[in-house]
ROPARO-657012 format. One record per residue (C-alpha): x, y, z; residue in three letters; residue number from 1. Coordinates in pm, whole numbers. Each point is the difference from the previous one (the first is absolute). Last residue first. Layout:
REM ROPARO-657012
@east: X | north: Y | up: Z | rest: ala | nr: NUM;
...
This chain:
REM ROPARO-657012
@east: 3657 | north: -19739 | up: -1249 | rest: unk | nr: 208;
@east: 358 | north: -52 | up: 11 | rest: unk | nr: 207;
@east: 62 | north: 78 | up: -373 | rest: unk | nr: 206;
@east: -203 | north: 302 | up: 62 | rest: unk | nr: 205;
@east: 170 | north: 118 | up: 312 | rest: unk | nr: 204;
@east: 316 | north: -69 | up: -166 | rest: unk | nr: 203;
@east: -5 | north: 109 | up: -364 | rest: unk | nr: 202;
@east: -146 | north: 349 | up: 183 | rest: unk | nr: 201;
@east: 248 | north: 50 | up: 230 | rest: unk | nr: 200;
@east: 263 | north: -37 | up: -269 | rest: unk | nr: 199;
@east: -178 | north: 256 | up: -240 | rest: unk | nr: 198;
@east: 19 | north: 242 | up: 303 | rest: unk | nr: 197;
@east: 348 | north: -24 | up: 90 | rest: unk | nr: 196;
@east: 106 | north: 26 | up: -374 | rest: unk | nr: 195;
@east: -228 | north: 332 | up: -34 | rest: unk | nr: 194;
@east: 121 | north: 124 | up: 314 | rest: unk | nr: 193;
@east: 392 | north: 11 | up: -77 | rest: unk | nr: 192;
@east: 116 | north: 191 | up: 281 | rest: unk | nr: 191;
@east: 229 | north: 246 | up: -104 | rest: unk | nr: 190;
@east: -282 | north: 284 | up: 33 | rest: unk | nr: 189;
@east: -31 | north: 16 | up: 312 | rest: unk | nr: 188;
@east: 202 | north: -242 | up: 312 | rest: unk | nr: 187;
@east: -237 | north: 98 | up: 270 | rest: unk | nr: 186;
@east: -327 | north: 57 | up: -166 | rest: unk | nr: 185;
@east: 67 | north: -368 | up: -193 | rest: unk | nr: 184;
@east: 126 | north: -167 | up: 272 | rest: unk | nr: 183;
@east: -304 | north: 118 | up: 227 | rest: unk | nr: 182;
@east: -241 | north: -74 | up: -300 | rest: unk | nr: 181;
@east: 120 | north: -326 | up: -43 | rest: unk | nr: 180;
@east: 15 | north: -41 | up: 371 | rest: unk | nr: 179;
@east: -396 | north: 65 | up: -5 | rest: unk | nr: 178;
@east: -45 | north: -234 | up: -247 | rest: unk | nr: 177;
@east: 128 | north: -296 | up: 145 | rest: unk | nr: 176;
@east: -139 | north: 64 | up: 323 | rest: unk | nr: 175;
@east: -359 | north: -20 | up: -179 | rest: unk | nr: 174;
@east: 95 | north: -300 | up: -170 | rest: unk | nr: 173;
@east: 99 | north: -173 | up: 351 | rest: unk | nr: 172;
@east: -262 | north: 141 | up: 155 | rest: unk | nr: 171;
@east: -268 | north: -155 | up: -272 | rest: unk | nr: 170;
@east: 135 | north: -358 | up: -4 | rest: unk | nr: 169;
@east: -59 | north: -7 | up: 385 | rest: unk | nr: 168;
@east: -346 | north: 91 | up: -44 | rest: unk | nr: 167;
@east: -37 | north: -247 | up: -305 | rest: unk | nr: 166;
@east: -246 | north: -216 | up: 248 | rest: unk | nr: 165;
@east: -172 | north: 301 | up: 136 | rest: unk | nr: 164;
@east: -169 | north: 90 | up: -374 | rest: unk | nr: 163;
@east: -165 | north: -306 | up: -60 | rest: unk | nr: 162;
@east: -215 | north: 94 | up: -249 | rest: unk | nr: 161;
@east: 182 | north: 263 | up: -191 | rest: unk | nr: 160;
@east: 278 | north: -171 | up: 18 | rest: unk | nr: 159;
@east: 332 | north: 173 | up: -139 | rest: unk | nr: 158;
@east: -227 | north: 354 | up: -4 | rest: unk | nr: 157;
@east: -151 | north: -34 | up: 305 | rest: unk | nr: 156;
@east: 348 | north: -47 | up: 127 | rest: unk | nr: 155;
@east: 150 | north: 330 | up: -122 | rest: unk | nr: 154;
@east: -328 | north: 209 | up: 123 | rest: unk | nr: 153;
@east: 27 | north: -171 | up: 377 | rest: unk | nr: 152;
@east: 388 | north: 50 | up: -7 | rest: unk | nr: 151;
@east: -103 | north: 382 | up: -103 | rest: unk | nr: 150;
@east: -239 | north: 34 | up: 266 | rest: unk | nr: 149;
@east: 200 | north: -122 | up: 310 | rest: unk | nr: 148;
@east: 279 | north: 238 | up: -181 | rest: unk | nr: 147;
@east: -211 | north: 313 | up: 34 | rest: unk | nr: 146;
@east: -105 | north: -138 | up: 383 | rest: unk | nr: 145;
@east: 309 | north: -33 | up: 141 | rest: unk | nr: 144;
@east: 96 | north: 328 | up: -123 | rest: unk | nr: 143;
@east: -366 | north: 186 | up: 219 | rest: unk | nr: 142;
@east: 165 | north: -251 | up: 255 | rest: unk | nr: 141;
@east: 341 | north: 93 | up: 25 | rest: unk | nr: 140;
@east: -103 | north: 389 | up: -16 | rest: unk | nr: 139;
@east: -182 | north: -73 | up: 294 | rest: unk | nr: 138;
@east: 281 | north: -199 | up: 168 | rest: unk | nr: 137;
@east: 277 | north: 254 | up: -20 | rest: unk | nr: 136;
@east: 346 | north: -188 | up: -19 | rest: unk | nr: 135;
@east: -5 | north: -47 | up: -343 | rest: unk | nr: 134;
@east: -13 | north: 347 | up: -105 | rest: unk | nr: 133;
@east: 334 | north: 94 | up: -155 | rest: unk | nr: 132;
@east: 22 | north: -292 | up: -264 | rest: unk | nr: 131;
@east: -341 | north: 96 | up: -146 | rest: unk | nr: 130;
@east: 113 | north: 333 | up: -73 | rest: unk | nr: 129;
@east: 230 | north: -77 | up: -204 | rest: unk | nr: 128;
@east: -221 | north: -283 | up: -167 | rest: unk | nr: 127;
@east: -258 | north: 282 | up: -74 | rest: unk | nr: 126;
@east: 271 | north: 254 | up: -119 | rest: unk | nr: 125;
@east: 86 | north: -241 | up: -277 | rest: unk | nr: 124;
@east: -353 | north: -94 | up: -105 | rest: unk | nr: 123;
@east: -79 | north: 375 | up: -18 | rest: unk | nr: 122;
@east: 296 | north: 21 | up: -242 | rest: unk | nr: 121;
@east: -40 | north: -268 | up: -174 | rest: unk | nr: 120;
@east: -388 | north: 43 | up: -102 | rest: unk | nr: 119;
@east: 83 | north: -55 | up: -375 | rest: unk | nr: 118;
@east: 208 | north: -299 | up: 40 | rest: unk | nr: 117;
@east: -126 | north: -169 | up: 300 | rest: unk | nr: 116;
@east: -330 | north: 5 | up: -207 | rest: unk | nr: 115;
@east: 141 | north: -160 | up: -336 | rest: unk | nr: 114;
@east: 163 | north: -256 | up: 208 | rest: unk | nr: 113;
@east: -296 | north: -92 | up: 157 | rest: unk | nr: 112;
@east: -217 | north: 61 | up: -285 | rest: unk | nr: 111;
@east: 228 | north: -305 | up: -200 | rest: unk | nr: 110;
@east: -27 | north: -266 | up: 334 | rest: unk | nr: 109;
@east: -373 | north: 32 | up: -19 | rest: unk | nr: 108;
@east: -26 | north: -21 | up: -342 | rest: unk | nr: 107;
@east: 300 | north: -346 | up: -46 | rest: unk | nr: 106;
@east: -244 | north: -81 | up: 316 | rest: unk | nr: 105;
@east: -308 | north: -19 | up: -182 | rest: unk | nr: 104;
@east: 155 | north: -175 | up: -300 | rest: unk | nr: 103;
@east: 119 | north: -284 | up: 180 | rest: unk | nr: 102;
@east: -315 | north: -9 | up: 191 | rest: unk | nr: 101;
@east: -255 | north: -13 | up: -289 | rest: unk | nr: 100;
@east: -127 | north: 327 | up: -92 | rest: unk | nr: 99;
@east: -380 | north: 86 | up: -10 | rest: unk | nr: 98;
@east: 21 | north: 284 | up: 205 | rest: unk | nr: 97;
@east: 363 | north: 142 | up: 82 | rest: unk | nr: 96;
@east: 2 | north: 345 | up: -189 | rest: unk | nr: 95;
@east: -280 | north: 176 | up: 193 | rest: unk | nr: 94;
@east: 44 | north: -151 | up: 327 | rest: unk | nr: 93;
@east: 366 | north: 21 | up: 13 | rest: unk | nr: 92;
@east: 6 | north: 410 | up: -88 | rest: unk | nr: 91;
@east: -228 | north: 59 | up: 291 | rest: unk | nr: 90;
@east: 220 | north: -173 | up: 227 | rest: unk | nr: 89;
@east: 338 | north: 109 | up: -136 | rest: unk | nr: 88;
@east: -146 | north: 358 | up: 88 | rest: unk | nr: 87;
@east: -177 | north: -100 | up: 322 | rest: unk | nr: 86;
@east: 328 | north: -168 | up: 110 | rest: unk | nr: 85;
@east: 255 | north: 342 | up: -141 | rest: unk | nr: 84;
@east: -251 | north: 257 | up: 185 | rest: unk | nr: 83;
@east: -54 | north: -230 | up: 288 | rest: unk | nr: 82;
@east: 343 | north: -31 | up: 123 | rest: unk | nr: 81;
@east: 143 | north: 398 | up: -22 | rest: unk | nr: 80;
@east: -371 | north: 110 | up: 100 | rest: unk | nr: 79;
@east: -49 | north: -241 | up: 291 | rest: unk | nr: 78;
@east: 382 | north: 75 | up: 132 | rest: unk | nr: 77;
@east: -69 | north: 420 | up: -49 | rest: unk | nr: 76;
@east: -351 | north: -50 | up: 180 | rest: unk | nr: 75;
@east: 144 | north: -158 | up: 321 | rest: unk | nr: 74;
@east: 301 | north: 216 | up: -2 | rest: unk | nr: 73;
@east: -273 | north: 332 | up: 11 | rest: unk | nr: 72;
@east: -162 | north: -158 | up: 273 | rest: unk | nr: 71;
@east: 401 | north: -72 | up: 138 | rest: unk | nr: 70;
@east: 11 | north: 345 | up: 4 | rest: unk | nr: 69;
@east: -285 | north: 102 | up: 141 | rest: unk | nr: 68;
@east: -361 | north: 111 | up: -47 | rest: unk | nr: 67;
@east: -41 | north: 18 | up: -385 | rest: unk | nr: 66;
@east: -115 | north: 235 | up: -193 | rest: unk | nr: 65;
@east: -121 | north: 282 | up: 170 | rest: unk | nr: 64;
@east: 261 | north: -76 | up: 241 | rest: unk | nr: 63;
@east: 241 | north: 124 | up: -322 | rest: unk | nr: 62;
@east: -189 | north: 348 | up: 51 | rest: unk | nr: 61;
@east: 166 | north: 94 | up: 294 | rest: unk | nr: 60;
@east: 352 | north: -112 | up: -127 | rest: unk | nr: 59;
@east: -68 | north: 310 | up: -308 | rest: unk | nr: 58;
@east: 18 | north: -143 | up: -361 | rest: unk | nr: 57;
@east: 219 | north: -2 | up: -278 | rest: unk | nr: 56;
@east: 49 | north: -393 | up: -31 | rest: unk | nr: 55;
@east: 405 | north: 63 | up: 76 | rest: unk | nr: 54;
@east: -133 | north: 248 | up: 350 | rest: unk | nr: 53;
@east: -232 | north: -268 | up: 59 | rest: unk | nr: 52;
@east: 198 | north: -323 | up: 15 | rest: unk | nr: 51;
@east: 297 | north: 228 | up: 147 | rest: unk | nr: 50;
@east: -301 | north: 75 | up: 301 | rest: unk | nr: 49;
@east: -79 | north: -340 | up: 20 | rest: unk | nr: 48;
@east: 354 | north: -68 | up: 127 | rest: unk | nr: 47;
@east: 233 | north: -298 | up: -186 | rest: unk | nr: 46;
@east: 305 | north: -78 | up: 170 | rest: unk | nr: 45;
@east: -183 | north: -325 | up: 169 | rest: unk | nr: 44;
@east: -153 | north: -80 | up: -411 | rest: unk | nr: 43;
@east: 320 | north: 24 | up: -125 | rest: unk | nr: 42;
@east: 141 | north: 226 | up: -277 | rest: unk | nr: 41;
@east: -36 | north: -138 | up: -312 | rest: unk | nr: 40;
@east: -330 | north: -235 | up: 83 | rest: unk | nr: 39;
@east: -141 | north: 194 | up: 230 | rest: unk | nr: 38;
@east: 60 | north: 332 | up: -220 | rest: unk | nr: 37;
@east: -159 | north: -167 | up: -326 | rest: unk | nr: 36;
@east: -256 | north: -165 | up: 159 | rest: unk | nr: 35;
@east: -110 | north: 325 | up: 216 | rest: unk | nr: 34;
@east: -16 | north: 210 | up: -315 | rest: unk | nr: 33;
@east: -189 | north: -282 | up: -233 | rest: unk | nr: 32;
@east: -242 | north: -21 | up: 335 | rest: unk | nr: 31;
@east: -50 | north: 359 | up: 6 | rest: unk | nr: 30;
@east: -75 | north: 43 | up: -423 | rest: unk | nr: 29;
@east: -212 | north: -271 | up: 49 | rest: unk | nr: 28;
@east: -188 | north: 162 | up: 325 | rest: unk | nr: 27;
@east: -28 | north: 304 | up: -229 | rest: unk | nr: 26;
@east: -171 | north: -154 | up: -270 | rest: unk | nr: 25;
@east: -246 | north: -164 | up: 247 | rest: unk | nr: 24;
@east: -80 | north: 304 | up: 124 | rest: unk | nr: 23;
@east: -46 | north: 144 | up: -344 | rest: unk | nr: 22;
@east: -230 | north: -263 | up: -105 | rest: unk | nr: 21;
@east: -188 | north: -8 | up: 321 | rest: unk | nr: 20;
@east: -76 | north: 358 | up: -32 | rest: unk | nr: 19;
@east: -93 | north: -13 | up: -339 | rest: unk | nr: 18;
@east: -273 | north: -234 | up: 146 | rest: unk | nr: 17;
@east: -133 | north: 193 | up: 217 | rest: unk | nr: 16;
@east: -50 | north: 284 | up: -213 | rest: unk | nr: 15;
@east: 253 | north: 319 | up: -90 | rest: unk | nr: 14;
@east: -219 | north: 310 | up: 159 | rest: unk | nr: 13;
@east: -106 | north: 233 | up: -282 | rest: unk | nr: 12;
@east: 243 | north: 339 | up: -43 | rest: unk | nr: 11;
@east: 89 | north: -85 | up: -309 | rest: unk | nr: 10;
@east: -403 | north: -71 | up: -108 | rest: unk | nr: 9;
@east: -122 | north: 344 | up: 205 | rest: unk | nr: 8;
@east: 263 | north: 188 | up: -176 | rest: unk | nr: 7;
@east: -77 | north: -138 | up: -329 | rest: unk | nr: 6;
@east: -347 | north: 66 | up: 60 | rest: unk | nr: 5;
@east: 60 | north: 334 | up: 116 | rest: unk | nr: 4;
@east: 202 | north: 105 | up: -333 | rest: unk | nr: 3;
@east: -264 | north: -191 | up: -197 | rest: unk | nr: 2;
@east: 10 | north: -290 | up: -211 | rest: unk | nr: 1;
């Protein structure tokens, strides 16, 4: 390779899709910035410009992003939410198929626990967060709509076909293990998780 040509190849313009890439790289690294200071510091006390100034990037160029604060909110709730549902979701449709119920839930229940585990710390500063924003009804409904999904995913799986009848069923298991994992972030490493989880597990499956 020539000195020209390797001139001419470093200075080639990057392509349309390595533009996307490293836009979307750098609205990850601004939504992991903003979660972490909404969350720890408040979202009210929080000013776009600290959200820029901690993600190393001028205030101007934030708008290139996203067009307001509670824009950026919007994306930091669905990112917090859907990154640990579309995880677990992924993870129950490969290792579920074929099981009976008993055994479908034991999974279910067993990549719960091992997801609240290894994503605690974005788990903790989502339900932080989630306790500041309740009176702002966007945000309500983007939240409204994560959980609508995962009572609709919980019950599918207890009756497949009949679904809405096991609705009820599915809140109450869903509430059960979000205050697991609020007990558990809360109190640390004292709380026995392994016994909590084995527990849960004889009961939904005895039940069901």
């Amino acid at each position: 390779m020539t000195e020209r040509s390797v001139k001419n190849n470093i200075m080639a313009p990057r392509s349309e899709q390595e533009n996307e890439n490293i836009r979307n790289k750098r609205t990850t690294e601004i939504i992991m910035v903003a979660l972490e200071l909404f969350a720890t510091k408040g979202y009210h006390s929080t000013s776009i410009s600290k959200i820029a100034q901690q993600a190393g990037i001028s205030k101007g160029l934030m708008y290139n992003y996203f067009s307001s604060k509670e824009d950026l909110l919007k994306e930091v709730v669905l990112f917090s939410y859907k990154k640990a549902s579309d995880t677990l979701l992924e993870k129950m449709q490969a290792e579920i198929q074929h099981k009976s119920l008993k055994d479908a839930i034991k999974t279910v229940i067993e990549l719960f626990f091992e997801m609240m585990t290894e994503n605690a710390h974005i788990w903790k500063l989502s339900i932080s967060l989630s306790m500041q924003v309740t009176d702002m009804p966007d945000i309500q409904t983007i939240m409204s709509k994560i959980f609508s999904e995962a009572f609709q995913r919980i019950a599918f799986l207890l009756n497949p076909e009949n679904p809405e009848i096991v609705e009820a069923e599915a809140r109450i298991i869903a509430a059960t293990l979000d205050g697991i994992a609020l007990h558990y972030y809360v109190i640390g490493e004292s709380y026995d998780l392994d016994a909590v989880k084995n527990k849960l597990i004889e009961n939904l499956t005895n039940k069901f």
